[in-house]
N, C-alpha and C positions, 0 to 999 in steps of 0.2 A: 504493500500500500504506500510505502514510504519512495518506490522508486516509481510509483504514477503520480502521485506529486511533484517529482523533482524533474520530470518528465513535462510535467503540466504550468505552464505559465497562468492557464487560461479558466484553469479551475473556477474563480471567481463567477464565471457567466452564468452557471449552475446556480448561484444561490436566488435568485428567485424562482425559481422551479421548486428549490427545494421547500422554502418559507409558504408558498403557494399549496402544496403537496401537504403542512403538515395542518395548516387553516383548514385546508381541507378535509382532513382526516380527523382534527379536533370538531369541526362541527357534526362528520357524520355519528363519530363517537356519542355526541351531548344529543344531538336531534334521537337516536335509536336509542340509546338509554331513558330521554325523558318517554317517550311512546311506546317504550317495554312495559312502563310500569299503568300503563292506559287504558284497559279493558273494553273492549265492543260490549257495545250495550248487547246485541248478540250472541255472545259469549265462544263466535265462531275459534276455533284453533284456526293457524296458519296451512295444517295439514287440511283440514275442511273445507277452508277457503279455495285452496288450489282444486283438490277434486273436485267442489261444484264448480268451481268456472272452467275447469279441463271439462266435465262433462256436459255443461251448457253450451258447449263451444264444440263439440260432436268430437273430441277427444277423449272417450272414455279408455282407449287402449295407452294411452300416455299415465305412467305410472309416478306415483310420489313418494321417494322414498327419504328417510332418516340419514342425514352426515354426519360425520363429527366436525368438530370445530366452530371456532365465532364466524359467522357471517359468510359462513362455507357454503351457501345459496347459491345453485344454480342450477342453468339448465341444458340439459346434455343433448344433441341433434342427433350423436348417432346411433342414442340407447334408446332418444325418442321418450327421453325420463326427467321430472325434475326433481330435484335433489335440495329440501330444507335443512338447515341446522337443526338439532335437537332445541334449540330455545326458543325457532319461530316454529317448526314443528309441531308443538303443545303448546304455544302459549296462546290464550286468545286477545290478545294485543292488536294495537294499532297497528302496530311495528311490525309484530309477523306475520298478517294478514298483509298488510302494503308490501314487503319484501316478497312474500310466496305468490300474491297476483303481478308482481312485476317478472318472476321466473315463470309465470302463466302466460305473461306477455312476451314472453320470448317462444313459447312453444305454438302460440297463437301467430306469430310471426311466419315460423316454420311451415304452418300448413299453410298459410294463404303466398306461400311463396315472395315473401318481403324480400326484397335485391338486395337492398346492405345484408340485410344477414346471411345471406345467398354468396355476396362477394367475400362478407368477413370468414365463411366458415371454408369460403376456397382458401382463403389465403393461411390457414391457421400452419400446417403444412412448411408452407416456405419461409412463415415469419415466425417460427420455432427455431428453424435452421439460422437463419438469416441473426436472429436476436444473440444466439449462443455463435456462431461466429463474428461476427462483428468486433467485441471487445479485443479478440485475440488478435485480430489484424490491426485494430487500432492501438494498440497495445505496441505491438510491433514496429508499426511505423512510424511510431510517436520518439522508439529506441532509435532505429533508425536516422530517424528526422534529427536526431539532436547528437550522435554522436558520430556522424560520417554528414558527407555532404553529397553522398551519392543521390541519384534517382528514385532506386526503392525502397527508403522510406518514404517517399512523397506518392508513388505509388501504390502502396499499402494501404495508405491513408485514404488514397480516392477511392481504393477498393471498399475498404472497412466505414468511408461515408454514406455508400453508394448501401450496402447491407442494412447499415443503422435506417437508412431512408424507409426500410420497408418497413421495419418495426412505427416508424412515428405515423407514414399510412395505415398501418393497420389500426394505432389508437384514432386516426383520424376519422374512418369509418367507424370506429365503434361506437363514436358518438350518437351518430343518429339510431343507430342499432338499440340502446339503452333507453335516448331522449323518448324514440315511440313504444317501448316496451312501460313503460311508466303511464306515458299516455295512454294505453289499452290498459292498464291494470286498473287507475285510476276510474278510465269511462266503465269498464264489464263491475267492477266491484260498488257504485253505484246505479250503474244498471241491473244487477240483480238483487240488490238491495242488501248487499251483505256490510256496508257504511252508509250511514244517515251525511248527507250535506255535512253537518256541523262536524264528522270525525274526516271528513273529507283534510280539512288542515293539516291534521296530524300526519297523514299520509301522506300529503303533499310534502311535508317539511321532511319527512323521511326521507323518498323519492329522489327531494331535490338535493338532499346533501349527500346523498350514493352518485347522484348522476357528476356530482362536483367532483369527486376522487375522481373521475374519468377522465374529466377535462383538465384537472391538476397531472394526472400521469402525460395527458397529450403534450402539454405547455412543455412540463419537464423536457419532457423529449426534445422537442421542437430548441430545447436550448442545449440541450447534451448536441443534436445534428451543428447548432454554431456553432459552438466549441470546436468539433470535429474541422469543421472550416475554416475556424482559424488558425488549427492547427497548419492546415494543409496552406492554406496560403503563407502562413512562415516559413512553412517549410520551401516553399516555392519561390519566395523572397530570398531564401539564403543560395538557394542555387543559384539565384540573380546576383550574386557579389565575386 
């Protein structure tokens, strides 16, 4: 760690990403916690919830099962299954009912054949690969870049910019992926009357500070890819002396 720093002029660019990132994750923290402890007048679980809008929604072969972990929620394309925490699972809460119909929204996505989720689920694949090589080339080039004056470390660098690029696409698509899966959980869970208007807030506030880590991880990126280029034009500047 101490020789990516000594490597890194540029580190600095990162810290709003980072301060952004953690705004973000303190509010999703305070919004789910204050709406764990909020009871539907309903007394629906988070597991109820999802089966009837799976089933109202002519998905009764889409199964719900139990995860472990916090906030371990989601939902799977290729098992065709969504997947609760144990705490939105059983809880009948604001919070696990809003969380389990926004992993509703995503399965609701799937059948009506939604294109971002359609582009996002092609791309999972090459921005797997793409994500876990990256660092090692830029890694590389960065050694490179600073201790020779050759080529390829600056080449490296355009390689390992050019990898990172897919991963920041991919959070860039995921936006809308998330943004409308919020928005169908929100319309079907007042549409079948499983939240009154007035709990409607709660869910909103939930919703919208899940939907924030999203756009906090894109921004991140979007300044990790500068950083990478500014790398590469220093680098490209000293081959110029």
């Amino acid at each position: 760690m101490l020789a990516f720093f000594y490597f890194d002029p540029f580190w600095w660019v990162t810290i709003p990403g980072v301060l952004v990132a953690l705004w973000a994750q303190m509010r999703l923290s305070s919004s789910y916690a204050r709406y764990s402890r909020v009871a539907l007048g309903s007394k629906i679980t988070g597991a109820q919830a999802a089966r009837w809008l799976l089933d109202r929604n002519g998905m009764a072969n889409v199964e719900v099962y139990r995860v472990q972990g916090h906030l371990s929620d989601h939902y799977d394309p290729s098992k065709r299954s969504v997947f609760l925490s144990q705490e939105n699972f059983d809880n009948p809460s604001i919070a696990a009912v809003g969380v389990a119909a926004h992993e509703v929204g995503h399965a609701i996505q799937h059948k009506v054949g939604y294109a971002w989720l359609g582009l996002r689920m092609a791309m999972v694949g090459v921005t797997s690969f793409s994500s876990r090589a990256a660092w090692f080339v830029i890694m590389a080039g960065m050694a490179l870049s600073y201790m020779s004056r050759g080529p390829l470390g600056k080449q490296l660098l355009f390689v390992g910019m050019i990898l990172f690029a897919v991963t920041v696409f991919f959070q860039l698509i995921t936006l809308p992926v998330e943004f409308d899966a919020s928005r169908r959980a929100k319309a079907e869970l007042l549409r079948l009357g499983i939240i009154t208007p007035q709990e409607r807030k709660g869910v909103e506030s939930v919703l919208g500070a899940a939907a924030m880590t999203y756009v906090a991880a894109m921004v991140t990126s979007m300044l990790e890819l500068l950083r990478i280029f500014l790398h590469l034009r220093h680098a490209g500047s000293d081959d110029n002396r």
